[in-house]
PyMOL CGO cylinders between C-alpha atoms (Angstrom):
from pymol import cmd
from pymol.cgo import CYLINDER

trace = [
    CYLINDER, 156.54, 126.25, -18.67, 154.36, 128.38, -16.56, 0.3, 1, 1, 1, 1, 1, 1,
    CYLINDER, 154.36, 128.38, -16.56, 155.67, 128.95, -12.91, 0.3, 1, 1, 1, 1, 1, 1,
    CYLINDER, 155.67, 128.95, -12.91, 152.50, 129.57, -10.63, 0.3, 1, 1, 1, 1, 1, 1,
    CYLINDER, 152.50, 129.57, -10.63, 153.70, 130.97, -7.14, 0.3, 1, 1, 1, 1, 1, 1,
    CYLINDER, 153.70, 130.97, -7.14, 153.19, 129.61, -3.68, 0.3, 1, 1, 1, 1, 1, 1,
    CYLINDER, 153.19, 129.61, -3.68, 151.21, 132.74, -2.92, 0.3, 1, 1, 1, 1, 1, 1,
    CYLINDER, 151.21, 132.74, -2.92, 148.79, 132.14, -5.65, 0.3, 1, 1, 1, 1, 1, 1,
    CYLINDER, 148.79, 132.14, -5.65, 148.42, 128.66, -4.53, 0.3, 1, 1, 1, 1, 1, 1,
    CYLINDER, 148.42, 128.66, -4.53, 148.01, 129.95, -1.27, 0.3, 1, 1, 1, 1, 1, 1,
    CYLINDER, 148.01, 129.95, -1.27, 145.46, 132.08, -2.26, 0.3, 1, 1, 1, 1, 1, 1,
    CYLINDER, 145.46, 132.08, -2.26, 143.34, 129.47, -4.36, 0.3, 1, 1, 1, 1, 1, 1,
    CYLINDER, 143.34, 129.47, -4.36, 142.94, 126.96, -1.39, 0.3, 1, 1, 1, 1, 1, 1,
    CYLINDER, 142.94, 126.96, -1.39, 141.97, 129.45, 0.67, 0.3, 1, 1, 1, 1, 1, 1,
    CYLINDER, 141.97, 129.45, 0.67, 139.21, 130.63, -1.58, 0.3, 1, 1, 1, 1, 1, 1,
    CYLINDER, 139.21, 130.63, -1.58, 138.04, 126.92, -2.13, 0.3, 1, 1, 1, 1, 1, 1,
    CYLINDER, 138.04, 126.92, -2.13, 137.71, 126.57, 1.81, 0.3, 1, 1, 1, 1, 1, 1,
    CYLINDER, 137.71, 126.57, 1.81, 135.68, 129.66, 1.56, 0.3, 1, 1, 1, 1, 1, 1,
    CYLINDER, 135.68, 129.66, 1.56, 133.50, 128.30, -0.90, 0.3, 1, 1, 1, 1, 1, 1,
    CYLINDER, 133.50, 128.30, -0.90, 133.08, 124.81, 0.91, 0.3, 1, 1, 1, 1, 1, 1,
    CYLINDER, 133.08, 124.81, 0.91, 131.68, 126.48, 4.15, 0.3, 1, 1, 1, 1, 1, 1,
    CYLINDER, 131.68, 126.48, 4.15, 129.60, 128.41, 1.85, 0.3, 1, 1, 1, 1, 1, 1,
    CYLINDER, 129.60, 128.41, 1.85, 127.99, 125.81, 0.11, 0.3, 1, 1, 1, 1, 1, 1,
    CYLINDER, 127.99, 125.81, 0.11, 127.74, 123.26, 3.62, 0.3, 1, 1, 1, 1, 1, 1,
    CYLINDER, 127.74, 123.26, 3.62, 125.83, 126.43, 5.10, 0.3, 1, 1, 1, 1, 1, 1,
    CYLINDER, 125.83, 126.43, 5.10, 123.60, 126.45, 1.93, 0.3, 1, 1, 1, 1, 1, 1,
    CYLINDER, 123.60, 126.45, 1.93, 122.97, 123.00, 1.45, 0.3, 1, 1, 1, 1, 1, 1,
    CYLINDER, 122.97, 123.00, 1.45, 122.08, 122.32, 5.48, 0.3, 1, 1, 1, 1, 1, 1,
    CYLINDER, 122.08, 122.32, 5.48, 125.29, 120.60, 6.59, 0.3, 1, 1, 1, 1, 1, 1,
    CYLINDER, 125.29, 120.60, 6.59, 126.69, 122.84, 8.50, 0.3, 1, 1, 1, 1, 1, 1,
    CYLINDER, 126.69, 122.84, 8.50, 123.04, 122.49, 10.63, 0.3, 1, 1, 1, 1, 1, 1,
    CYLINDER, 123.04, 122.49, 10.63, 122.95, 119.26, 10.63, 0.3, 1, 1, 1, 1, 1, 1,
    CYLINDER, 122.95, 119.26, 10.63, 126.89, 118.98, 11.79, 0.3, 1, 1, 1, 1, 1, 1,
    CYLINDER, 126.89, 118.98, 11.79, 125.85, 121.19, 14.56, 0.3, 1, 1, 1, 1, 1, 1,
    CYLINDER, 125.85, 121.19, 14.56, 122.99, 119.23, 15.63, 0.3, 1, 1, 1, 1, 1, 1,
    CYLINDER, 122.99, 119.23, 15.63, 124.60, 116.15, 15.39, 0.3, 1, 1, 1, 1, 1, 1,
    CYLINDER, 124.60, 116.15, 15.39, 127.67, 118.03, 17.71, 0.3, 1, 1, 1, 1, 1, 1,
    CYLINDER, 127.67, 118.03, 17.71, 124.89, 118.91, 20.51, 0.3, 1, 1, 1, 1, 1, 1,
    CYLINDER, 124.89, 118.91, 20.51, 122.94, 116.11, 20.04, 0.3, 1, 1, 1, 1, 1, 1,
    CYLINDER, 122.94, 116.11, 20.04, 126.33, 113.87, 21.36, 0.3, 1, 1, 1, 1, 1, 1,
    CYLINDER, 126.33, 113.87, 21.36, 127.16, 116.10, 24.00, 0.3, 1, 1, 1, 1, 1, 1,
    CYLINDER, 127.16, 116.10, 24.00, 123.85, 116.24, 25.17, 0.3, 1, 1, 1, 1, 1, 1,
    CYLINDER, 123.85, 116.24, 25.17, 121.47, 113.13, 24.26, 0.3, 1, 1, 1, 1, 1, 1,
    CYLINDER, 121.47, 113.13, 24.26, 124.26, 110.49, 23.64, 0.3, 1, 1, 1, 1, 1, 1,
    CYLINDER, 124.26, 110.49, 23.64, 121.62, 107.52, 24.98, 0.3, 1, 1, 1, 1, 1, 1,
    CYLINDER, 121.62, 107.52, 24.98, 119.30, 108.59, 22.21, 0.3, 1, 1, 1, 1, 1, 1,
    CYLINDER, 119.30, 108.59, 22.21, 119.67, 107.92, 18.39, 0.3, 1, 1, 1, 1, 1, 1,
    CYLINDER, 119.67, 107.92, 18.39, 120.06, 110.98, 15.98, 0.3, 1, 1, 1, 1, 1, 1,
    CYLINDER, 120.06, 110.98, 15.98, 117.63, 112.07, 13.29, 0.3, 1, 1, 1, 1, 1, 1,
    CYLINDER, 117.63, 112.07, 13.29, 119.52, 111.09, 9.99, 0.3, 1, 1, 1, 1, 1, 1,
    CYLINDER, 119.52, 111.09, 9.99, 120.33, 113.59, 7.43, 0.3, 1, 1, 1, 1, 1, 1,
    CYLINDER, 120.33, 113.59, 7.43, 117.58, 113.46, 5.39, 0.3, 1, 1, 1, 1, 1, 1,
    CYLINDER, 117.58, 113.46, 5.39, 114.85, 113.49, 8.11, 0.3, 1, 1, 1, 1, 1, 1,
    CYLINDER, 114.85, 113.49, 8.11, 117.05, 116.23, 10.09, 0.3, 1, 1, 1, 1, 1, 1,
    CYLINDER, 117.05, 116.23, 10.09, 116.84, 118.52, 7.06, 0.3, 1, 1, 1, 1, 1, 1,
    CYLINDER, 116.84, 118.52, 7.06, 113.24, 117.49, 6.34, 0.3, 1, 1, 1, 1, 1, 1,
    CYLINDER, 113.24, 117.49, 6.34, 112.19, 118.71, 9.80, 0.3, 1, 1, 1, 1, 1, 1,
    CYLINDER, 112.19, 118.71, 9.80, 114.07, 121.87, 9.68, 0.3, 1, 1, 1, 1, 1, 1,
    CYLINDER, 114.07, 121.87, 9.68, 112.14, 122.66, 6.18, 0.3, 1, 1, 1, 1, 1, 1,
    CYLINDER, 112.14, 122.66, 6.18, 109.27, 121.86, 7.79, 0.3, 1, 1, 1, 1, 1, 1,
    CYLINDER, 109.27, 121.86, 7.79, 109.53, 124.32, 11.35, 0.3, 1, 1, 1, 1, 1, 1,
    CYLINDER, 109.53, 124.32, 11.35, 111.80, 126.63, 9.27, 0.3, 1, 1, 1, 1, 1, 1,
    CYLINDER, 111.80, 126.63, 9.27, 114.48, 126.01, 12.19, 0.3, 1, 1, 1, 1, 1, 1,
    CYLINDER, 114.48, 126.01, 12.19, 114.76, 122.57, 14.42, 0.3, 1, 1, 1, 1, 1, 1,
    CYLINDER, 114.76, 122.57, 14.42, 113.69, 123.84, 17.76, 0.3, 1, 1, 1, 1, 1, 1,
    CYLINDER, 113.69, 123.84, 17.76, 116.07, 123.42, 20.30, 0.3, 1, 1, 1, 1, 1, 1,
    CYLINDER, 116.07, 123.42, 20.30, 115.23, 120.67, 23.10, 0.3, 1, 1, 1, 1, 1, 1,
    CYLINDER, 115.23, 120.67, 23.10, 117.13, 122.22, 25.82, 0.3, 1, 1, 1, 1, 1, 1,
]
cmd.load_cgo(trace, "trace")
C-alpha cells in the first residue's frame, strides 16, 4: 500500500489552485468575473453583457473600456 503524506497532498491542491487561476486568467474569466463584480457595484439598474458578448467585445477593443 502506498502511504502519500498530508504534505504532498497539501502541496498538490495547492498547485491545482494555481493552475485554475491560471487558466480563468487565460481563458477571460477572471475579466469577465471582474466586470461582472464592478458592473453590480456600480450599474446594478442595468443588465450585464453575457459571457460570450463580454469576451467578444474585449477581443474586439483589445480591453473593455472602463465606463467610469
Amino acid at each position: 500500500m502506498i502511504k502519500i503524506s498530508v504534505n504532498f497532498i497539501f502541496l498538490i491542491k495547492k498547485i491545482a489552485e494555481k493552475i485554475t487561476i491560471i487558466l480563468e486568467y487565460l481563458s477571460g474569466d477572471f475579466a469577465y468575473k471582474k466586470y461582472l463584480e464592478h458592473h453590480l457595484k456600480n450599474h446594478s439598474k442595468l443588465k450585464p453583457l453575457d459571457r460570450k458578448n463580454f469576451l467578444r467585445n474585449r477581443l474586439k477593443n483589445k480591453s473593455l473600456q472602463r465606463c467610469c
